[in-house]
DRENVEX-164631 format. One line per 3 residues: number of its first residue (from 1); their letters; for each residue x, y, z of N, C-alpha, C. Coordinates in steps of 0.02 Angstrom, whole numbers, padded with zeros to 5 digits. Each point is the difference from the previous one (the first is absolute). Layout:
REM residues N
NUM = A = X:Y:Z:X:Y:Z:X:Y:Z | ... $
***
This chain:
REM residues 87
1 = XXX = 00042:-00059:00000:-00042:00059:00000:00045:00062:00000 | -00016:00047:-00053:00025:00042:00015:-00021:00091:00004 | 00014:00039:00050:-00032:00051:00013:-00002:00077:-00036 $
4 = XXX = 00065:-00008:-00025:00005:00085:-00036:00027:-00029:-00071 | -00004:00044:-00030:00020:00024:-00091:00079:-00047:00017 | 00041:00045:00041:00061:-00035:-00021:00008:-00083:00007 $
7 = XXX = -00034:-00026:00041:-00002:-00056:00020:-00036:-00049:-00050 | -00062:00036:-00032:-00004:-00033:-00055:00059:00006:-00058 | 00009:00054:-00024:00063:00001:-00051:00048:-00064:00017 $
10 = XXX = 00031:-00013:00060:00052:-00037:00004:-00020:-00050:00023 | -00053:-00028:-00007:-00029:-00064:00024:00000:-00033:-00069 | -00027:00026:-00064:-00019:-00024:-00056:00081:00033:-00016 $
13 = XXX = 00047:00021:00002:00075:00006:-00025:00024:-00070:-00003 | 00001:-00007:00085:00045:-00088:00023:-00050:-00058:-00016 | -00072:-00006:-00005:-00045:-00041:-00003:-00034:-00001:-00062 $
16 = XXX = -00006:00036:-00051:-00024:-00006:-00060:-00087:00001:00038 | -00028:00009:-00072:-00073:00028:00030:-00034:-00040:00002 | -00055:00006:00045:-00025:-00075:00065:-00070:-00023:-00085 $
19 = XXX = -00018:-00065:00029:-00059:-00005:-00014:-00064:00036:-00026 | 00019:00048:00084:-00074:00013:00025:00019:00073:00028 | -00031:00046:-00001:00011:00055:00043:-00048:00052:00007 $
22 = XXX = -00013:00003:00092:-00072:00029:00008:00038:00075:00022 | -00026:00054:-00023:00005:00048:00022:-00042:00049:00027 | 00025:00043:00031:-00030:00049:00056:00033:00069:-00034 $
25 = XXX = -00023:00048:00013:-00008:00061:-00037:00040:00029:00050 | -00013:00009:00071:00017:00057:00064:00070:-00037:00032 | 00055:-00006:-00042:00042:-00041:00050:00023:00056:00068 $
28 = XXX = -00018:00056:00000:00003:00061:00053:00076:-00020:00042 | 00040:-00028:-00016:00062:00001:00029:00075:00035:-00019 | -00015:00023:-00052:00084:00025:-00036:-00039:00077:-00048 $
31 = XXX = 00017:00034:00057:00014:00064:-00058:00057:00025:-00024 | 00000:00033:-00073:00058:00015:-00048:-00006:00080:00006 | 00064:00039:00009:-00002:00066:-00002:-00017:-00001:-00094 $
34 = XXX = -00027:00041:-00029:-00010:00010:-00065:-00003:00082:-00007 | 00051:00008:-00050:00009:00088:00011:-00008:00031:00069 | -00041:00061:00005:-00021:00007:00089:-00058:-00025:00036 $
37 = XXX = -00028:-00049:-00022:-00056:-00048:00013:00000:-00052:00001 | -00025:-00034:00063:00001:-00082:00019:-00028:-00032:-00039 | 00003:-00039:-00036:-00057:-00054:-00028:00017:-00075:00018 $
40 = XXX = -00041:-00024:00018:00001:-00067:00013:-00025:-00048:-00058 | 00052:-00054:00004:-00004:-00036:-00049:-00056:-00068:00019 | -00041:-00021:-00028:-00068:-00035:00001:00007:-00043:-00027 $
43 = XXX = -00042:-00067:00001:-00023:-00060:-00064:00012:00004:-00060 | -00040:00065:-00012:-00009:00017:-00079:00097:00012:-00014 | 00008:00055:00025:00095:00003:-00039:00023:-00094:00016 $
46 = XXX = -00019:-00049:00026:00032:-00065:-00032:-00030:-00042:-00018 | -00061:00029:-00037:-00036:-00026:-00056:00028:00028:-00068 | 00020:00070:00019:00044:00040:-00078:00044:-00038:-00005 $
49 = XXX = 00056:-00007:00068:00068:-00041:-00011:-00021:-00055:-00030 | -00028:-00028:00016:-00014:-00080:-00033:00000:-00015:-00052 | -00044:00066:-00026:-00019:00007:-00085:00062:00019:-00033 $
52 = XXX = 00013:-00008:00034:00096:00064:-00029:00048:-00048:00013 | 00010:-00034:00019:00024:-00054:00008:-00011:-00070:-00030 | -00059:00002:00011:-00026:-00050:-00090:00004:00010:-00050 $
55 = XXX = 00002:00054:-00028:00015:00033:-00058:00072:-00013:-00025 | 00059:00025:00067:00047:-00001:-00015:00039:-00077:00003 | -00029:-00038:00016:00008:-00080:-00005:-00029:-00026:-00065 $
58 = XXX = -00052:00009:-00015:-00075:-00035:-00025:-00020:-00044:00031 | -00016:00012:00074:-00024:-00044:00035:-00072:-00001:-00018 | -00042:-00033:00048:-00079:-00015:-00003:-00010:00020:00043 $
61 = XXX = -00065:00036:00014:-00003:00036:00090:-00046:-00084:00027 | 00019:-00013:00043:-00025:-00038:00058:-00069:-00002:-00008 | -00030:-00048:00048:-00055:00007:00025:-00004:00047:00051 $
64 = XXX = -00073:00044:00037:00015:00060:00042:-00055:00020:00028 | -00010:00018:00038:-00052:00020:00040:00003:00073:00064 | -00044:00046:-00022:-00004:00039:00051:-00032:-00006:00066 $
67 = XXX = 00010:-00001:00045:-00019:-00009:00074:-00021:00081:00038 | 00022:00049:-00039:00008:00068:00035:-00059:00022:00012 | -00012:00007:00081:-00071:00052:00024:-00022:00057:-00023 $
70 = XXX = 00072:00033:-00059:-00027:00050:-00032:-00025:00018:-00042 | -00052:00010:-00031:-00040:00005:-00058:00021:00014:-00054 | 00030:00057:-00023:00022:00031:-00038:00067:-00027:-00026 $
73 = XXX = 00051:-00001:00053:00055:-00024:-00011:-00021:-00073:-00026 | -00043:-00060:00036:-00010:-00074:-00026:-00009:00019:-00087 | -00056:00031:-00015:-00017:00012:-00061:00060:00006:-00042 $
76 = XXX = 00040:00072:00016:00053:00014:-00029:00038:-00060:-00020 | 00022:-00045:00037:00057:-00058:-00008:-00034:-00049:-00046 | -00062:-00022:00007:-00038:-00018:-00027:-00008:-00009:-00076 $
79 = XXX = -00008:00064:00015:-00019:00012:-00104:00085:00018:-00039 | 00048:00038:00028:00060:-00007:-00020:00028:-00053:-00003 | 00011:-00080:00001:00024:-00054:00037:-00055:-00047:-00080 $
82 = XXX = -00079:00029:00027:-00033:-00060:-00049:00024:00062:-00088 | -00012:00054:00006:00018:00009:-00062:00057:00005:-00043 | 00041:00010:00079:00098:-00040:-00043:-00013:-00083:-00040 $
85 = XXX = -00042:-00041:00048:-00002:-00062:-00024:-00038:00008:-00071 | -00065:00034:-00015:-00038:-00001:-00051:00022:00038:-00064 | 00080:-00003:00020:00020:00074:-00080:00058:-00050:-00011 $
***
């Protein structure tokens, strides 16, 4: 299991990409200074990586599932993730 952006990045680095992978939108643990504003990095930025990373392999994205209590954000990952798969 893993909790923040970086942890996914280097989980799928040393482990190649799982099966299966359920994601959550609010990982609310690692903020990034960005210019003079915090932004925290979420589900969705390693749902981009993923896509960006498949691309740059030609991998296949996984099987995947959102779990996130958040609406908006679930959606988000959602439809970016099924319409990387559908293009």
């Amino acid at each position: 299991m893993v909790r923040s952006y970086d942890q996914f990045v280097d989980r799928i680095l040393e482990k190649g990409i799982p099966e299966m992978i359920s994601f959550d939108h609010d990982l609310g643990d690692m903020n990034y200074r960005v210019r003079n504003s915090f932004s925290e990095k979420t589900g969705y930025d390693c749902a981009k990586w993923l896509i960006e990373y498949s691309l740059d392999y030609e991998l296949m994205l996984p099987d995947f599932y959102c779990h996130s209590m958040n609406p908006i954000g679930k959606e988000n990952i959602i439809t970016l993730l099924t319409n990387f798969r559908n293009h």
